[in-house]
N, C-alpha and C positions, 0 to 999 in steps of 0.2 A: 550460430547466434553470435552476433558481436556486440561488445560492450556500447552501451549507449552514451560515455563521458568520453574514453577515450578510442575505442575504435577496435581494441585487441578484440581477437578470438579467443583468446586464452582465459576461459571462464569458468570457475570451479562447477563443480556436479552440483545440486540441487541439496542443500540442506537443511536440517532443520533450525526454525525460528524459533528459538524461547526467552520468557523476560528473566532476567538475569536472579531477581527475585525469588521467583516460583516457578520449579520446572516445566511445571505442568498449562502453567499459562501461556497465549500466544500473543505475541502483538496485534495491533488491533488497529485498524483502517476506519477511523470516524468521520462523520459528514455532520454539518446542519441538522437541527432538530427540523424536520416537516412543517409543524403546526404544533401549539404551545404545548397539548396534551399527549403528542405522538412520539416515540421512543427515537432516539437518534439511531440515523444510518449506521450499521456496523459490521465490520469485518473481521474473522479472523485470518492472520497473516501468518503461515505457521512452516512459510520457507523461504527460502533465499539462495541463491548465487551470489557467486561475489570474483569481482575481475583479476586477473595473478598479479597485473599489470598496475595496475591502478589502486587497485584497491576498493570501488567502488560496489556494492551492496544493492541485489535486486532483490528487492523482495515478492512473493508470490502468493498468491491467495491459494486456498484452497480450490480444489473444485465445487463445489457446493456454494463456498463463497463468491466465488467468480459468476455462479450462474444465478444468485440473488442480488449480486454488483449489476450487470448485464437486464436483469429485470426490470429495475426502479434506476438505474444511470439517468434518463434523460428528467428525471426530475427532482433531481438533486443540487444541492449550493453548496459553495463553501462555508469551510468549518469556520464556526464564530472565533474572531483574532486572527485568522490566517494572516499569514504576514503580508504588508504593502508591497506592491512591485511584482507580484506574482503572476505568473501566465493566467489566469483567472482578471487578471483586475483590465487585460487588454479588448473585454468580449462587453 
């Protein structure tokens, strides 16, 4: 696996993601509310690599997450205020 910013191989092992807050909580991968009464898309994010080189932070869904990401993906929009300029605004 190489880093995706700058290129190195040199990738730390797979750890864990927590909010600095509350141990116990994980970061969280939000999308677009669906429809006005429908709960917004959400992820928990509860790992990450991170590159020796760069410094750069990949973060990783769970399994579970990944495979209710993978479910509903193709109908899903960007998060309300995502920022201008974004690979999203090119589609």
């Amino acid at each position: 696996m190489r880093c995706g910013v700058c290129g190195s191989e040199r990738l730390s092992p797979v750890g864990e993601l927590i909010s600095a807050d509350r141990w116990k909580e994980r970061l969280q991968f939000r999308f677009s509310r669906p429809g006005l009464l429908k709960p917004r898309p959400t992820f928990n994010a509860g790992f990450a690599r991170a590159c020796r080189d760069c410094g750069a932070l990949f973060v990783l869904l769970s399994e579970e997450s990944r495979e209710r990401l993978d479910a509903v993906a193709d109908d899903l929009t960007d998060a309300e205020g995502h920022p201008t300029g974004s690979p999203s605004d090119d589609t």
